[in-house]
DRENNUVO-105122 format. One record per residue: residue number from 1; residue in three letters; y negated, x negated, z of N, C-alpha, C, CB in turn. Coordinates in steps of 0.02 Angstrom, whole numbers. Glycine has a CB too. Layout:
+-----+-----+--------+--------+--------+--------+--------+--------+--------+--------+--------+--------+--------+--------+
:   n : res :   n_yy :   n_xx :   n_zz :  ca_yy :  ca_xx :  ca_zz :   c_yy :   c_xx :   c_zz :  cb_yy :  cb_xx :  cb_zz :
+-----+-----+--------+--------+--------+--------+--------+--------+--------+--------+--------+--------+--------+--------+
: NUM : ALA :      Y :      X :      Z :      Y :      X :      Z :      Y :      X :      Z :      Y :      X :      Z :
...
+-----+-----+--------+--------+--------+--------+--------+--------+--------+--------+--------+--------+--------+--------+
END
This chain:
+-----+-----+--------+--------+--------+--------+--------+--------+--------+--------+--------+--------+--------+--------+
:   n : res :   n_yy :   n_xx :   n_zz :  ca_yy :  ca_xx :  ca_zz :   c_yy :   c_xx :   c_zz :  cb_yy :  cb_xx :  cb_zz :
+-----+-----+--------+--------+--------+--------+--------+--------+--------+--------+--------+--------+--------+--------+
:   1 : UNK :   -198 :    763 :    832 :   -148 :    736 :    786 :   -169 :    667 :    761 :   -137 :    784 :    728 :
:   2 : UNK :   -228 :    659 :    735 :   -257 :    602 :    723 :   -245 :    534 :    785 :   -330 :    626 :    712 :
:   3 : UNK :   -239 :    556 :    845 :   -226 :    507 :    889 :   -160 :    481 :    891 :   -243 :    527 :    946 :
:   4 : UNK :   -122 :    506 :    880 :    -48 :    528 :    861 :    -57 :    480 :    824 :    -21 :    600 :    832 :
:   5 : UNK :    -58 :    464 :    759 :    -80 :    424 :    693 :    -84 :    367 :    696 :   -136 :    435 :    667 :
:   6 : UNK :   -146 :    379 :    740 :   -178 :    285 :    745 :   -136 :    244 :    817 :   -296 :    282 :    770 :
:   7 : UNK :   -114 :    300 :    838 :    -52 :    264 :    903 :     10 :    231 :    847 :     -2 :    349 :    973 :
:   8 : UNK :     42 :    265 :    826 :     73 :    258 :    781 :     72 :    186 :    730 :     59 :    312 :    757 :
:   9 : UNK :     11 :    200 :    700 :    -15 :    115 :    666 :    -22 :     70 :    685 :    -63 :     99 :    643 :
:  10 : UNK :    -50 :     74 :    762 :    -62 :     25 :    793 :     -4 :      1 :    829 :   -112 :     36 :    829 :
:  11 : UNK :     41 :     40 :    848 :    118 :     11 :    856 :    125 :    -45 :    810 :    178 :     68 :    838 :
:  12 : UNK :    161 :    -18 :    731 :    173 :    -16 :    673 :    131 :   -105 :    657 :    143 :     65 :    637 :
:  13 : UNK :     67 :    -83 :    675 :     47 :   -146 :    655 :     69 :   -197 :    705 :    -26 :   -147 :    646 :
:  14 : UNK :     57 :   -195 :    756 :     77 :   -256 :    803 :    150 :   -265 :    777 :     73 :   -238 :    893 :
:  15 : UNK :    205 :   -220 :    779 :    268 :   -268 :    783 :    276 :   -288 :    694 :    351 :   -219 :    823 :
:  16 : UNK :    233 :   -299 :    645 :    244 :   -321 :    588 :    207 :   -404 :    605 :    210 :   -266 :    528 :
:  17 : UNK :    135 :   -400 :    632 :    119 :   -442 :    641 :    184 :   -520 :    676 :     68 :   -409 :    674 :
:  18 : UNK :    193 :   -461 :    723 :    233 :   -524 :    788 :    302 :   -541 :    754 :    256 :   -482 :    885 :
:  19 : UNK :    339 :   -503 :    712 :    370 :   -495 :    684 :    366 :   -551 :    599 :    363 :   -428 :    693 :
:  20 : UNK :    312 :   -555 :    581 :    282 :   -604 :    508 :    283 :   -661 :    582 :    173 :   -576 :    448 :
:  21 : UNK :    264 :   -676 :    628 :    255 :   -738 :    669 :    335 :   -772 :    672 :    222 :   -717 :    751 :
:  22 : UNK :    356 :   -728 :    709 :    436 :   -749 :    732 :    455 :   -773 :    662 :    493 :   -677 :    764 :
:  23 : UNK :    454 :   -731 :    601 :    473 :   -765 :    533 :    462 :   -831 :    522 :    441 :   -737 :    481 :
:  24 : UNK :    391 :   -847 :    527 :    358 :   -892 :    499 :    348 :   -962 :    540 :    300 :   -862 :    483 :
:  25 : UNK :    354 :   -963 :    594 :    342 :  -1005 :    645 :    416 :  -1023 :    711 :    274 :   -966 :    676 :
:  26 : UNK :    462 :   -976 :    713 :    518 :   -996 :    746 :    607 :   -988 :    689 :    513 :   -942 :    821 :
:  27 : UNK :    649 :   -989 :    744 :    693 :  -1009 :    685 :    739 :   -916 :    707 :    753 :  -1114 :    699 :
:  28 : UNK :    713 :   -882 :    730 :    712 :   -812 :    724 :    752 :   -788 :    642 :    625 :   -789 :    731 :
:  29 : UNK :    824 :   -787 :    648 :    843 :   -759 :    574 :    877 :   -805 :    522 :    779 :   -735 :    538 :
:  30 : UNK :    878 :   -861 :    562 :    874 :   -925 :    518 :    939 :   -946 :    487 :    849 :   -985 :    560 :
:  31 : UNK :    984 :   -910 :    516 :   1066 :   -904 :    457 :   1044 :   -864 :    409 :   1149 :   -862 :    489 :
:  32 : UNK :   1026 :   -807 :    402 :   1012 :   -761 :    379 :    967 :   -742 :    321 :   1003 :   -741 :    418 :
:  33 : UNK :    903 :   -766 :    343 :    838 :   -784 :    292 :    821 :   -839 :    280 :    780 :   -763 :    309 :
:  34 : UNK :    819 :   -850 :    245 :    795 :   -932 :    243 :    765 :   -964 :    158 :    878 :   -984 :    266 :
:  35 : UNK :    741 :  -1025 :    175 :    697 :  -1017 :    113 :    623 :   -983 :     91 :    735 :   -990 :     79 :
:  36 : UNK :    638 :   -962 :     43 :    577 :   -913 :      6 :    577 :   -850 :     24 :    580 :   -907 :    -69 :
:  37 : UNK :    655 :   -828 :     33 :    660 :   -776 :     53 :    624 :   -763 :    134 :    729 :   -767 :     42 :
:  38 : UNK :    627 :   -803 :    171 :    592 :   -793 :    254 :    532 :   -787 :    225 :    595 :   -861 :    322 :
:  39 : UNK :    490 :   -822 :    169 :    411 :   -849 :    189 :    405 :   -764 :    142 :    366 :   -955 :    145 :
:  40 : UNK :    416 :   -749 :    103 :    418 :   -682 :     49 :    414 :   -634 :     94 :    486 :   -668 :     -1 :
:  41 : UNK :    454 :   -627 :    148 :    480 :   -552 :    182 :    396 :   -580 :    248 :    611 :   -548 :    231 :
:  42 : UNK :    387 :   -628 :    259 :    329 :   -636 :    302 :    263 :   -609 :    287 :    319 :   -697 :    310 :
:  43 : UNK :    259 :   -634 :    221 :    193 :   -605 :    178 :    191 :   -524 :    176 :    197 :   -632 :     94 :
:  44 : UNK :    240 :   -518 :    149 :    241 :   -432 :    139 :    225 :   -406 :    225 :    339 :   -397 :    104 :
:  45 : UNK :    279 :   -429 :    277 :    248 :   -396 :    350 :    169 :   -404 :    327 :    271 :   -449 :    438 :
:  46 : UNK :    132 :   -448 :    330 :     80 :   -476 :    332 :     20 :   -430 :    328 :     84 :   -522 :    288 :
:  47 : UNK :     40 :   -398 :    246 :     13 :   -370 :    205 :     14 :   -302 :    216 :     33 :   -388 :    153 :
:  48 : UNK :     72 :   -277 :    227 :     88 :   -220 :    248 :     48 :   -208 :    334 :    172 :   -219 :    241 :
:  49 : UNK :     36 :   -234 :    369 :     -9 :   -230 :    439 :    -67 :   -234 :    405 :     -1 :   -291 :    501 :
:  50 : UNK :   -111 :   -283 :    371 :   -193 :   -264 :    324 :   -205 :   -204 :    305 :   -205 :   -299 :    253 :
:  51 : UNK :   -147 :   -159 :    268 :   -161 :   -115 :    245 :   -159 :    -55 :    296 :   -127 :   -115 :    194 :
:  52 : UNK :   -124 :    -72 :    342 :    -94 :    -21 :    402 :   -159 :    -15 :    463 :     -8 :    -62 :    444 :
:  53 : UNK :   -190 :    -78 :    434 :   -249 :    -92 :    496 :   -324 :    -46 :    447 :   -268 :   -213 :    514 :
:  54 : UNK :   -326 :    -72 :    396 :   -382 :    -28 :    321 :   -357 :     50 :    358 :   -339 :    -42 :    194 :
:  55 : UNK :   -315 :     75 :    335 :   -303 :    149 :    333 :   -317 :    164 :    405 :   -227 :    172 :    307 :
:  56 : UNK :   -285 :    157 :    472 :   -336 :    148 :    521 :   -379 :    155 :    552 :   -349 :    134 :    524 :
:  57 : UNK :   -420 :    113 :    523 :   -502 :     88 :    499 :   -513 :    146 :    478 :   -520 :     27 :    439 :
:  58 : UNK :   -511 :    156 :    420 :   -546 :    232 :    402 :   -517 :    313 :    414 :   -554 :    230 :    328 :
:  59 : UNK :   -475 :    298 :    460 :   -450 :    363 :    497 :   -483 :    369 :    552 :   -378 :    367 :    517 :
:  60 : UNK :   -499 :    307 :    590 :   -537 :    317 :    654 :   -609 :    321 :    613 :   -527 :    248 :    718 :
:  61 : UNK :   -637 :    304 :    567 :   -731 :    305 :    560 :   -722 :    393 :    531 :   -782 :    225 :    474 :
:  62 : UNK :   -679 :    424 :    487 :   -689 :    486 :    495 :   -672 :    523 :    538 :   -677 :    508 :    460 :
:  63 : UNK :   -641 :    518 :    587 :   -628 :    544 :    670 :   -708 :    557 :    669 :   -590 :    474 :    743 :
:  64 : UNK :   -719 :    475 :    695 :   -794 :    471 :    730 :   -853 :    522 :    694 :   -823 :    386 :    723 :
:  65 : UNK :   -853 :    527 :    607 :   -904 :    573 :    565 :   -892 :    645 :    607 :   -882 :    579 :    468 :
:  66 : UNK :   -837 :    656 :    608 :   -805 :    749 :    604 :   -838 :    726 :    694 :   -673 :    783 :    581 :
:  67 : UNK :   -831 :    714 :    713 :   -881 :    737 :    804 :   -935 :    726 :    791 :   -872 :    693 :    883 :
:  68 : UNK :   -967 :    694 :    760 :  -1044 :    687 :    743 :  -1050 :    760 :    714 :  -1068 :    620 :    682 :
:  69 : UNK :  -1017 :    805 :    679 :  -1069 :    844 :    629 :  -1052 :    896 :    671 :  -1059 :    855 :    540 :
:  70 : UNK :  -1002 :    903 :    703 :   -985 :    954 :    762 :  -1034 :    953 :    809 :   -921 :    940 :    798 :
+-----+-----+--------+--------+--------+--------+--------+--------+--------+--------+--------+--------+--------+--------+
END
């Protein structure tokens, strides 16, 4: 199930990432968002993938503990 998870995040994270890019760097949205509002909704992707990549991070290092003590 745990693999399940981190497949999942790691989706999750890539299309926020590529997704904060297209925001921030092409004109992707650009009737639509624009302003503060594009650079605002970029940060949050941004932020929201750090945290998605942290949780992750410590889903896979306790994976790795629980086969060690097994």
């Amino acid at each position: 199930m745990k693999t399940v998870n981190l497949g999942i995040s790691f989706v999750s994270i890539i299309t926020c990432l590529i997704f904060a890019y297209f925001l921030l760097f092409t004109d992707l949205k650009e009737d639509t968002l624009y302003g503060n509002k594009r650079i605002i909704l970029s940060i949050i992707f941004i932020i929201y993938a750090l945290l998605r990549i942290y949780r992750a991070y410590k889903q896979f290092k306790t994976k790795d503990n629980e086969t060690e003590i097994e």
